[in-house]
C-alpha positions as semicolon CSV with decimal commas, in nm:
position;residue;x (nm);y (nm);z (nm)
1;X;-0,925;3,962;-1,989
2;X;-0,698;3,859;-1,696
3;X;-1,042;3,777;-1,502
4;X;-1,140;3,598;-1,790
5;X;-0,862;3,418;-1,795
6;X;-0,788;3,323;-1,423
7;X;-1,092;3,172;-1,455
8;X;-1,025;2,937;-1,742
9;X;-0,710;2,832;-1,609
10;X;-0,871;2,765;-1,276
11;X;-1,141;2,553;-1,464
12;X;-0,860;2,326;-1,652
13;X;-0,681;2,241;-1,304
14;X;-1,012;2,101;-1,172
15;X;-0,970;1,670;-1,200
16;X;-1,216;1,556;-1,515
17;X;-1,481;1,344;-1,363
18;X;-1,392;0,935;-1,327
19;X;-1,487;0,737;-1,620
20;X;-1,863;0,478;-1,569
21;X;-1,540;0,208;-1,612
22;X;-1,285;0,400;-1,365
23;X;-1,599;0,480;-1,113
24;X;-1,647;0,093;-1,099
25;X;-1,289;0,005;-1,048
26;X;-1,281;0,268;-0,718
27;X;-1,582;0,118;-0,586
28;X;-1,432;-0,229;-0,584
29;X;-1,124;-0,123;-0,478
30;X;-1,241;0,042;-0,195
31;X;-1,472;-0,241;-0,090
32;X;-1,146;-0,401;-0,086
33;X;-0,978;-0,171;0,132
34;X;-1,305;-0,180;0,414
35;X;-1,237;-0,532;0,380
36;X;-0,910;-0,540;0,482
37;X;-0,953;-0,224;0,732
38;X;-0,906;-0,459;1,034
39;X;-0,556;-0,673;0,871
40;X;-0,204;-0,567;0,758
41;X;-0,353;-0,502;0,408
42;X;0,003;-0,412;0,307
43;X;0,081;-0,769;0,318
44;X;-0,225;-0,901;0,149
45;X;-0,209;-1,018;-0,216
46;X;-0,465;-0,758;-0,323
47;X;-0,286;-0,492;-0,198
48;X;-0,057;-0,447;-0,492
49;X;-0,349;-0,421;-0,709
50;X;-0,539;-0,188;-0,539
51;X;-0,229;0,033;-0,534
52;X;-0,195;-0,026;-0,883
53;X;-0,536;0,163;-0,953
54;X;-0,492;0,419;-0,670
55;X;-0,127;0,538;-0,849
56;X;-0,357;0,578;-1,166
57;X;-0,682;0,781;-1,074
58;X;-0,852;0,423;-1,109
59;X;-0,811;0,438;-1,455
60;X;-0,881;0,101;-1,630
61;X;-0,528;-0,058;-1,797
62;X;-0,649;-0,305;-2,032
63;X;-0,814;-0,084;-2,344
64;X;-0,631;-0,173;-2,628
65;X;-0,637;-0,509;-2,775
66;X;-0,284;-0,532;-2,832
67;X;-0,168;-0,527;-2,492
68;X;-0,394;-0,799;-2,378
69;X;-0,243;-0,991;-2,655
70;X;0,082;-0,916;-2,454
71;X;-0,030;-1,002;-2,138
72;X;-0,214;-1,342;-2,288
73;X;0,124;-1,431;-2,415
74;X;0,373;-1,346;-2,158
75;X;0,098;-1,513;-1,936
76;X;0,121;-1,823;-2,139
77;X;0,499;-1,823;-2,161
78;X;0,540;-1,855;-1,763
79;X;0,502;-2,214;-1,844
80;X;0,823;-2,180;-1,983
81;X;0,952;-2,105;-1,611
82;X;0,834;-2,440;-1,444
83;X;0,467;-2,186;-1,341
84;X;0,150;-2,289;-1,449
85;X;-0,047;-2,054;-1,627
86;X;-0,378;-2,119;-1,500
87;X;-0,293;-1,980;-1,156
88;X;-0,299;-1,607;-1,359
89;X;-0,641;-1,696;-1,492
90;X;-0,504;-1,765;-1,868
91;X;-0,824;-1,957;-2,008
92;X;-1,060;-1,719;-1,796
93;X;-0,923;-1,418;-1,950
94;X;-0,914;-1,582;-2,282
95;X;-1,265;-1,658;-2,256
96;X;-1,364;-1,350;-2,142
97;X;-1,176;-1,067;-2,317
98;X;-1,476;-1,015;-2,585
99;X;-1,618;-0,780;-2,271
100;X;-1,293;-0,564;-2,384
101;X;-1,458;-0,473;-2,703
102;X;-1,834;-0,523;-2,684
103;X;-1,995;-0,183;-2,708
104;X;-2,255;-0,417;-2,472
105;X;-2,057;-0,479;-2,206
106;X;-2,145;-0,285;-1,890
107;X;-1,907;-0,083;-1,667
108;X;-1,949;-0,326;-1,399
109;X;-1,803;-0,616;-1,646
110;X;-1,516;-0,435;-1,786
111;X;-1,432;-0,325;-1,424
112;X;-1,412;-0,673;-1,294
113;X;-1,240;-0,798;-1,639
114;X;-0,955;-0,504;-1,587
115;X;-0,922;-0,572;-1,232
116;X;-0,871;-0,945;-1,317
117;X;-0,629;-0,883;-1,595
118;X;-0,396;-0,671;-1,378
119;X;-0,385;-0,900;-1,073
120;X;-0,296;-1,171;-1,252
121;X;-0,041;-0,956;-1,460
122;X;0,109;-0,834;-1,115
123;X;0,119;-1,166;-0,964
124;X;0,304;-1,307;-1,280
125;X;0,607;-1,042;-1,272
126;X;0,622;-1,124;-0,882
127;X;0,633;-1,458;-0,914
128;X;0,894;-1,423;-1,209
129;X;1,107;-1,183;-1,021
130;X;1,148;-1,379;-0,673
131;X;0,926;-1,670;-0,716
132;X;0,594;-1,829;-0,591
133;X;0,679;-1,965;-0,306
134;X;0,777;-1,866;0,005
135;X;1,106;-2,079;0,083
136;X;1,031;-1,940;0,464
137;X;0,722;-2,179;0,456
138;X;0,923;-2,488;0,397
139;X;1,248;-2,471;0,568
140;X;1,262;-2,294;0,927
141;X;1,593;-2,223;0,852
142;X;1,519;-2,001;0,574
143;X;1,732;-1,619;0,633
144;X;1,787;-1,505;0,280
145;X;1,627;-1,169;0,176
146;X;1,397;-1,196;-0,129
147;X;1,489;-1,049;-0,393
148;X;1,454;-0,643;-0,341
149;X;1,163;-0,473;-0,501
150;X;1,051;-0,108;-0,494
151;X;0,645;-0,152;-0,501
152;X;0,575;0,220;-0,614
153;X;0,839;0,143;-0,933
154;X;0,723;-0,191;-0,956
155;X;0,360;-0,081;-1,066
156;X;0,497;0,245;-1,247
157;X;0,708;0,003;-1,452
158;X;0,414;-0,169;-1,583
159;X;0,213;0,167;-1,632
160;X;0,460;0,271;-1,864
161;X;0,498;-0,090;-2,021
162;X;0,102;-0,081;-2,081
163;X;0,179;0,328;-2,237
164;X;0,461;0,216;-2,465
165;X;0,332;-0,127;-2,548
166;X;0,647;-0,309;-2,398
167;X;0,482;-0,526;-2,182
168;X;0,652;-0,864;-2,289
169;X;0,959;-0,719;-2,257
170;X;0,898;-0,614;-1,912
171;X;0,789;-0,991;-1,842
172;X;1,157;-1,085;-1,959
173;X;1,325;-0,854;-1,794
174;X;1,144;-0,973;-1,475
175;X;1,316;-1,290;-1,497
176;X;1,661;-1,331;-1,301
177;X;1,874;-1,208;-1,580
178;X;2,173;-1,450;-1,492
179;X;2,243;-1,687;-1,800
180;X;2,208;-2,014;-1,538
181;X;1,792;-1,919;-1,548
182;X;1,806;-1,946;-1,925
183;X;1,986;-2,255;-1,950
184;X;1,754;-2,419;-1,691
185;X;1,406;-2,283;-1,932
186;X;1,593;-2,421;-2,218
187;X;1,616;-2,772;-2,038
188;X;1,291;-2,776;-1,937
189;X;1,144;-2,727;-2,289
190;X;1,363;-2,994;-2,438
191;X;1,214;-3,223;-2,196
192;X;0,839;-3,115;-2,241
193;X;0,930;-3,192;-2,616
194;X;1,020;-3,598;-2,487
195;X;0,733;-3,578;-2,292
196;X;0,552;-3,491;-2,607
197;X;0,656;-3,756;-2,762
198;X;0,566;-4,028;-2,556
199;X;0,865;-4,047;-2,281
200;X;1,187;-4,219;-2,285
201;X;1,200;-4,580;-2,301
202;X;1,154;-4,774;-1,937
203;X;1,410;-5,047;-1,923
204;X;1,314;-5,387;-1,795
205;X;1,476;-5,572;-1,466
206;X;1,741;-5,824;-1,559
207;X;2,111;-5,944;-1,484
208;X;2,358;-5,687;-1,438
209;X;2,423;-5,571;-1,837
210;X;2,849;-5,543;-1,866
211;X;3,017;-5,418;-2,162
212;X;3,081;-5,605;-2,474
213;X;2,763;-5,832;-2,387
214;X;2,449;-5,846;-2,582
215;X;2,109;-5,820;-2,393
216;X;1,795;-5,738;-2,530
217;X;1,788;-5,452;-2,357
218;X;2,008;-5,271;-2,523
219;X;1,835;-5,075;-2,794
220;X;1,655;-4,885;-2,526
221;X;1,889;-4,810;-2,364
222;X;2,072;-4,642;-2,662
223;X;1,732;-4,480;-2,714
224;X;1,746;-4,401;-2,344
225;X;2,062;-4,222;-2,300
226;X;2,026;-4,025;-2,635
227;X;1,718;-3,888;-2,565
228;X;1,900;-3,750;-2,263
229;X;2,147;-3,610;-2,519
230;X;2,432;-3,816;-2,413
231;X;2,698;-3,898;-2,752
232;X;2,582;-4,266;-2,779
233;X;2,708;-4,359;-3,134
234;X;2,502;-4,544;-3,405
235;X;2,524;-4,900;-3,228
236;X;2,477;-5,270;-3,373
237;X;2,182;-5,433;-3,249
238;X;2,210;-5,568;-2,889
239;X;2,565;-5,511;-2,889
240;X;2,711;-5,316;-2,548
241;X;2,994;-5,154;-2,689
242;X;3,252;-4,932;-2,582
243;X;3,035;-4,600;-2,699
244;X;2,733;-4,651;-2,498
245;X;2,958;-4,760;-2,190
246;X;3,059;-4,473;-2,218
247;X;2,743;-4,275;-2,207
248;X;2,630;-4,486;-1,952
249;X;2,968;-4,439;-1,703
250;X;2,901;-4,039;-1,815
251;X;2,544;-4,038;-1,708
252;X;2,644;-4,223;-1,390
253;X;2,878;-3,931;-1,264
254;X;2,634;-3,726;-1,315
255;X;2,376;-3,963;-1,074
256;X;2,641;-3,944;-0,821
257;X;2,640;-4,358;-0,909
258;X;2,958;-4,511;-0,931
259;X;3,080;-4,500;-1,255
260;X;3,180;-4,850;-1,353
261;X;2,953;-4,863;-1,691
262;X;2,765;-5,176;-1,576
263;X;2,364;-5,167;-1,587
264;X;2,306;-5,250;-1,159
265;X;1,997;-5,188;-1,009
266;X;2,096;-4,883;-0,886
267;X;2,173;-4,740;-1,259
268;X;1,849;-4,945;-1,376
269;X;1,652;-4,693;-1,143
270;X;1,805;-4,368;-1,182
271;X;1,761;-4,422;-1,564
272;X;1,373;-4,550;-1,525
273;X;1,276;-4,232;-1,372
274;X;0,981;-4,090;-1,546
275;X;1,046;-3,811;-1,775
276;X;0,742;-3,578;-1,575
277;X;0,914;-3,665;-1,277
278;X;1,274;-3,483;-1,437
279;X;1,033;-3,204;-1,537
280;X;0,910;-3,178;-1,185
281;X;1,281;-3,167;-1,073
282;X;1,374;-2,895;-1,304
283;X;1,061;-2,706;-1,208
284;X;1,147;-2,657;-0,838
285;X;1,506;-2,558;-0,928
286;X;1,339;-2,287;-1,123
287;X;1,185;-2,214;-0,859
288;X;1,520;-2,167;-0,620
289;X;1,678;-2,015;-0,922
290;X;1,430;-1,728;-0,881
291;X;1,498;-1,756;-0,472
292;X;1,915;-1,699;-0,505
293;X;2,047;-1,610;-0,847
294;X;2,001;-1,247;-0,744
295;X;2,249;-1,303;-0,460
296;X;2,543;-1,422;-0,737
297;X;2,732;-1,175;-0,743
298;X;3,053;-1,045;-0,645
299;X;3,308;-1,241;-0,399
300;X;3,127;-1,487;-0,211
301;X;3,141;-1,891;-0,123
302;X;2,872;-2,092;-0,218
303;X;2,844;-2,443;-0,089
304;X;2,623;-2,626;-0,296
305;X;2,482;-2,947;0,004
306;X;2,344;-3,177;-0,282
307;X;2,590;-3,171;-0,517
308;X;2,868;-3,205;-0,223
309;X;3,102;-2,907;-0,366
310;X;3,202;-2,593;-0,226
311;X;3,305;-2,294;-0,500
312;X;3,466;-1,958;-0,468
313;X;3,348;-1,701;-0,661
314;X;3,544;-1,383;-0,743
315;X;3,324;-1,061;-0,982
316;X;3,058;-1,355;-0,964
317;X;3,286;-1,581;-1,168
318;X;3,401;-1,962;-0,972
319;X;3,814;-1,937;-0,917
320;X;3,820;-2,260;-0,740
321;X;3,648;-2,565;-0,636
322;X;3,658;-2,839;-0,430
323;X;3,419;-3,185;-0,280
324;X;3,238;-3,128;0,033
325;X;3,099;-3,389;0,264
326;X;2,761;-3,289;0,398
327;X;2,550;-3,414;0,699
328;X;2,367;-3,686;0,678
329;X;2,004;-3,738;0,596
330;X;1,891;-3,713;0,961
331;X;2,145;-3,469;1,061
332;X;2,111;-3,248;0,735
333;X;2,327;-2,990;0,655
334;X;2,049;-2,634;0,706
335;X;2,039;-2,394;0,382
336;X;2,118;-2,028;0,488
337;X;2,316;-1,738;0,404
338;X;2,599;-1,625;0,642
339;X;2,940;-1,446;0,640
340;X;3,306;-1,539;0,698
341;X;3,464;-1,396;0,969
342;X;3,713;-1,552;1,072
343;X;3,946;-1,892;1,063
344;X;4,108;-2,158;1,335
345;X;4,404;-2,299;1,343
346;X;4,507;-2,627;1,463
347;X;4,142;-2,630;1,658
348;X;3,978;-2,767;1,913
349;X;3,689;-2,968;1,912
350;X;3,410;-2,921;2,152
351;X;3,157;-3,182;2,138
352;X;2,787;-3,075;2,048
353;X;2,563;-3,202;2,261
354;X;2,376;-3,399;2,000
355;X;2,696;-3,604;1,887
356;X;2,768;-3,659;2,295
357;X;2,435;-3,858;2,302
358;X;2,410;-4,024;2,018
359;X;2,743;-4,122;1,885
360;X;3,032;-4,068;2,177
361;X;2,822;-4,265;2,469
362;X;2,780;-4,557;2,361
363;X;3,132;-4,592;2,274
364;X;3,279;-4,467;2,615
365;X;3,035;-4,696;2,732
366;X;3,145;-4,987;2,523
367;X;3,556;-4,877;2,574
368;X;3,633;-4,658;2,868
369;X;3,961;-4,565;2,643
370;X;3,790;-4,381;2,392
371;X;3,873;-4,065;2,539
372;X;4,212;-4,111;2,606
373;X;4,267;-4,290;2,261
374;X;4,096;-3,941;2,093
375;X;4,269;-3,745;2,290
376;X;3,897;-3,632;2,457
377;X;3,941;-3,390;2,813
378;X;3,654;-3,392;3,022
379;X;3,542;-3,093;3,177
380;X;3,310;-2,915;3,381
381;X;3,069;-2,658;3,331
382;X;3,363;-2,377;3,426
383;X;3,628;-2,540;3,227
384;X;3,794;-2,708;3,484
385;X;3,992;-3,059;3,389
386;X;3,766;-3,367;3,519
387;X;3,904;-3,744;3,567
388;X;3,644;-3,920;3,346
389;X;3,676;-4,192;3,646
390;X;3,495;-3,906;3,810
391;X;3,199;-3,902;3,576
392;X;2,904;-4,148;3,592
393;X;2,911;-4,207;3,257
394;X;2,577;-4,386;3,275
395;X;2,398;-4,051;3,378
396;X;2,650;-3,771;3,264
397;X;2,580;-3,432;3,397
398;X;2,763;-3,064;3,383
399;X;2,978;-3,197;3,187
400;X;3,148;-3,079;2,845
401;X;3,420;-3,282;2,588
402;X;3,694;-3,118;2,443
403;X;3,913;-3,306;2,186
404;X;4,262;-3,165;2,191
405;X;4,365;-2,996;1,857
406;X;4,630;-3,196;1,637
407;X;4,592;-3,461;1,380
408;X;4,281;-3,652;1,449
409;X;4,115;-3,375;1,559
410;X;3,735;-3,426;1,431
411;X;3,756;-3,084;1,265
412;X;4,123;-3,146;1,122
413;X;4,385;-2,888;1,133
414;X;4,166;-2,582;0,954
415;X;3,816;-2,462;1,044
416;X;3,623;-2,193;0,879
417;X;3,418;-2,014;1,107
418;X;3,081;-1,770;1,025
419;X;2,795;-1,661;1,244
420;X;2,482;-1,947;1,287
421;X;2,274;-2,048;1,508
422;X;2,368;-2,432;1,392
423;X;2,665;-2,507;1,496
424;X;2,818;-2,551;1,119
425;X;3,141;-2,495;1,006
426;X;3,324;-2,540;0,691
427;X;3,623;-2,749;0,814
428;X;3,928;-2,959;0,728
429;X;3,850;-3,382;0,810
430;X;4,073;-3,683;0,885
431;X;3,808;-3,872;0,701
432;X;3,991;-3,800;0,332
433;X;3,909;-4,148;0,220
434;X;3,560;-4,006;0,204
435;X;3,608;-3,789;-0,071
436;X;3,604;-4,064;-0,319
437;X;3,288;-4,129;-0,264
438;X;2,987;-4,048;-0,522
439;X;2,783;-3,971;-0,241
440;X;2,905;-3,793;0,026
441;X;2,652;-3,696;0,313
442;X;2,845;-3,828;0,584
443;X;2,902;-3,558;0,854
444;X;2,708;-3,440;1,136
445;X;2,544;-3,163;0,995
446;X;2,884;-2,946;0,922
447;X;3,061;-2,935;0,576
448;X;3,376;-3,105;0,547
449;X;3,615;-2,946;0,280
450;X;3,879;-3,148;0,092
451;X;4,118;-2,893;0,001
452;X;4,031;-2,634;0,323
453;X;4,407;-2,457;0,301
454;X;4,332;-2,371;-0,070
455;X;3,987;-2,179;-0,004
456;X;4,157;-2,055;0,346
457;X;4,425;-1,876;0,096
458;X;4,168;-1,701;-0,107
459;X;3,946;-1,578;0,184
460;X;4,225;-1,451;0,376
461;X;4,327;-1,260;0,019
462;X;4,689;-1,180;0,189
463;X;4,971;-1,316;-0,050
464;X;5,241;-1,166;0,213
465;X;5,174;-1,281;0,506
466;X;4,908;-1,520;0,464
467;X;5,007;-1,729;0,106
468;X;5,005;-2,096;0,131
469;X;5,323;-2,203;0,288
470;X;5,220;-1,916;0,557
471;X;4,974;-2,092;0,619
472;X;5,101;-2,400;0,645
473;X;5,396;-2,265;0,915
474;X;5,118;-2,180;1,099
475;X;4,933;-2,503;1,141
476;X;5,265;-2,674;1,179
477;X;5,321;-2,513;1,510
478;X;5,046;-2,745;1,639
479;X;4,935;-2,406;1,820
480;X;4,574;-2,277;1,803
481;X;4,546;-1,990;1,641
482;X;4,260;-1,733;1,509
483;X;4,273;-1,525;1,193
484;X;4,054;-1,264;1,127
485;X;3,961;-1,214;0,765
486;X;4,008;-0,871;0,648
487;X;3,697;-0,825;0,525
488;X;3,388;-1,056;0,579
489;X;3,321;-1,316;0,267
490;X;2,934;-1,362;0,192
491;X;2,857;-1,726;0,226
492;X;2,568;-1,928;0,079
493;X;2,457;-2,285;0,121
494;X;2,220;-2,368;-0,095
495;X;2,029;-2,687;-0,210
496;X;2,008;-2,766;-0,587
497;X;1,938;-3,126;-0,734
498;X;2,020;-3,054;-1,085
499;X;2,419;-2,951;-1,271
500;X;2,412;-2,765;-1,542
501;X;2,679;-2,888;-1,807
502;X;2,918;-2,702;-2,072
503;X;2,752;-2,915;-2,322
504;X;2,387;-2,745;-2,221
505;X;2,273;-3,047;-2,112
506;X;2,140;-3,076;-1,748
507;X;2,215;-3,365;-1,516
508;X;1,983;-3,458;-1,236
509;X;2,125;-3,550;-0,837
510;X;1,983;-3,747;-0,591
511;X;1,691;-3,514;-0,343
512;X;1,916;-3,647;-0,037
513;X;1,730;-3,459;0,179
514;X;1,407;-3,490;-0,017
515;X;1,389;-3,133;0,000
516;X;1,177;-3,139;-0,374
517;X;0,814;-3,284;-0,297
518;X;0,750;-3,029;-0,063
519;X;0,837;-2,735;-0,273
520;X;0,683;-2,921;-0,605
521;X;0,357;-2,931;-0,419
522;X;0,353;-2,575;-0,275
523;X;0,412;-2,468;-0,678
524;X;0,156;-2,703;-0,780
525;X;-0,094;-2,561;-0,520
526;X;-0,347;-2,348;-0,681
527;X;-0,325;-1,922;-0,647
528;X;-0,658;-1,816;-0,549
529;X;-0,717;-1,449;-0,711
530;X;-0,831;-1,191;-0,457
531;X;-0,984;-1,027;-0,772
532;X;-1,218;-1,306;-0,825
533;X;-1,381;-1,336;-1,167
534;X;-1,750;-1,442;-1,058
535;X;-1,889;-1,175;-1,137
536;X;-1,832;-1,092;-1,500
537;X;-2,075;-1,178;-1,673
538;X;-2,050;-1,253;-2,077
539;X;-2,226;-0,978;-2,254
């Protein structure tokens, strides 16, 4: 009997044969792998799948009909995310799922069918969990880490989704779970529903429209401004009244326009912006939404370029915010992740190289008391004091600019200092009138801060020594002075062209940089399918 039975038990260890279906799906995925013998196949979009089926004895996933109703669904609901369906081979699957369940179909079809289903399942979560795009593609300055994913818990997650028949909840779990992401999918699905309906109303050229006159143009503008959801009242005709300035002076803020309630040119164009256009807009700030909104969390400083503010966040919640003035267009502030460090005090100013050329020169050339006026040292290349009578100032060479710290000082009284390979700064400004501007990309390429002492208080987090009015002792000695944070603050600048409001409404901000075409036309660039579907064949 123990013979016997040794040998039974030895017989039940030994691996069942692979299934006609199974036997298929190895033979393709090993094609795949000779393939891909000579590359980094770790890095290759079909690697995931192939691991998939490698994890699982090459067992086919997609047997019961109810999980490809999942998948069919979560894979049309991705449209829902600013992603376009099609590039997970929705209507190809559709079409073809009868080789599921046709006692016809041959091993060869259902292999290719399963193979398709769960690369474009796998490419779906991806893409929801960290995006489509790779921001490093557009935007050499590009140093935040994507999102972090596990690959080996990644595909057991959606083995035991396909066991327990959770798939679409695994789909919405994939999605960045921060509340911003859902207000941003609800925004985009009240648009699609104007869009459905034919578009807001385009408003025709014409005299400057003030309140409390009539104008034909009126009525769509009402019709205009509540289909954005702004409070516009019930209205009389071609009346402008005092509600609908309103609206109009609200939805003018939010254009970073100046809000003075009359219909300019300026107004007349931000409003005539097509309504696919806005859903464009919201679609590649889906898209960064899936880049960042992992990295919320905790204490950090985000500076947000296009929307010129700067917020401190405490357990992920904003304590404090203030208006930022970013570079200009051809000097634009870079998007990257850093950490405080340190502060200045009272510093000084040493002139980038760029700014020499291009903006100091041809004044000194112009007024050879621009230096002394801006309190400007000249020196050489090991410090030393020059007499700018010394320099030919026609052909500068060796030479380096100091500005002297004290009021005037370029970077004011406070700087704010992190690791970068830029030369940016978050710093104090004797340009204050600037703040009142709508529009406020007016710097060199650093970020100018209107309340700096205020954010220095909370990152040095030290209410005995280092409160406000110490602070403010500090700078009054007119001495330079560093301060070491006590522990380093994570800082993010980041690039968003929408605002979401209280009300759940979203406002739209000028692309200064015209940072969105680029990224709307990498989304809107096709996913080729390593799996290709060629050659199932209907049965």
């Amino acid at each position: 009997m123990l013979v016997l039975g040794s040998v039974l038990h030895a017989q039940s260890t030994v691996e069942q044969p692979l299934s006609p279906v199974a036997e298929q799906i190895r033979e393709r995925v090993e094609q795949w792998r000779i393939a891909h013998a000579d590359g980094d196949a770790a890095t290759t979009p079909g690697n995931v799948v192939a691991a998939f089926y490698e994890q699982n004895r090459f067992a086919p996933a997609w047997t019961r009909p109810g999980d490809l109703d999942q998948l069919l669904s979560a894979l049309g609901d991705v449209a829902g995310d600013g992603l376009d369906p099609e590039d997970y081979a929705l209507s190809e699957l559709q079409r073809r799922r009868s080789v599921l369940s046709d006692p016809q179909a041959t091993p060869q079809q259902r292999a290719q069918f399963d193979l398709l289903a769960t690369d474009a399942c796998l490419a779906a979560l991806l893409h929801l969990y960290r995006g489509k795009v790779d921001p490093a593609t557009l935007d050499t300055h590009w140093n935040y880490d994507p999102r972090q994913l596990d690959q080996a818990q990644g595909l057991k997650a959606v083995h035991d989704a396909l066991e327990q028949g959770t798939l679409g909840e695994l789909f919405a779990r994939a999605r960045p779970q921060n509340p911003l992401y859902g207000q941003l999918r609800t925004a985009l699905a009240k648009l699609r529903e104007v869009a459905a309906q034919g578009g807001w109303p385009a408003l025709a050229d014409g005299p400057t429209l003030k309140p409390g006159s009539r104008d034909p143009r009126v009525p769509a503008l009402r019709q205009r401004l509540r289909l954005a959801g702004y409070p516009v009242g019930e209205g009389v005709d071609d009346l402008y009244d005092p509600a609908l300035e309103a609206a109009l002076e609200q939805f003018q803020r939010e254009q970073y326009l100046a809000p003075d309630g009359h219909l300019g040119k300026a107004t007349l164009a931000a409003l005539n912006v097509p309504v696919a256009a806005r859903i464009g807009q919201l679609r590649v700030n889906l898209e960064r939404a899936r880049w960042l909104l992992h990295e919320l969390q905790g204490r950090f400083v985000v500076v947000d370029i296009a929307g010129y503010q700067v917020a401190y966040y405490k357990d992920g919640e904003p304590v404090w915010r203030s208006r930022v003035q970013v570079g200009k267009p051809y000097r634009s502030t870079p998007v990257f992740k850093s950490k405080i460090t340190y502060l200045t005090l009272n510093p000084t100013w040493t002139v980038p190289p760029t700014i020499l050329k291009n903006d100091i020169l041809p004044k000194l050339r112009k007024n050879r008391g621009y230096l002394a006026a801006n309190r400007i040292r000249v020196l050489d290349g090991q410090g030393r004091e020059l007499s700018p009578a010394s320099v030919d100032w026609s052909h500068p060479r060796g030479i380096v600019l100091r500005q002297d710290a004290g009021p005037g000082n370029s970077l004011g009284r406070l700087v704010i200092r992190f690791p970068n390979d830029y030369a940016v700064y978050l710093h104090d400004t004797p340009h204050q009138e600037l703040f009142a501007n709508e529009q406020r990309a007016d710097s060199s390429g650093c970020i100018r801060v209107e309340r700096p002492r205020e954010l220095a208080e909370l990152l040095l987090d030290d209410p005995a020594r280092w409160n406000r009015a110490g602070i403010d002792r500090a700078i009054d000695t007119l001495k330079t002075q560093t301060v070491m944070l006590r522990e380093p603050v994570t800082l993010l600048l980041a690039y968003w062209t929408v605002d979401l409001r209280e009300d759940g409404r979203v406002g739209f901000r000028p692309d200064v940089y015209q940072r969105d075409p680029p990224l709307l036309a990498a989304l809107e660039r096709p996913r080729v399918s390593p799996w290709p579907s060629a050659a199932i064949e209907q049965p």
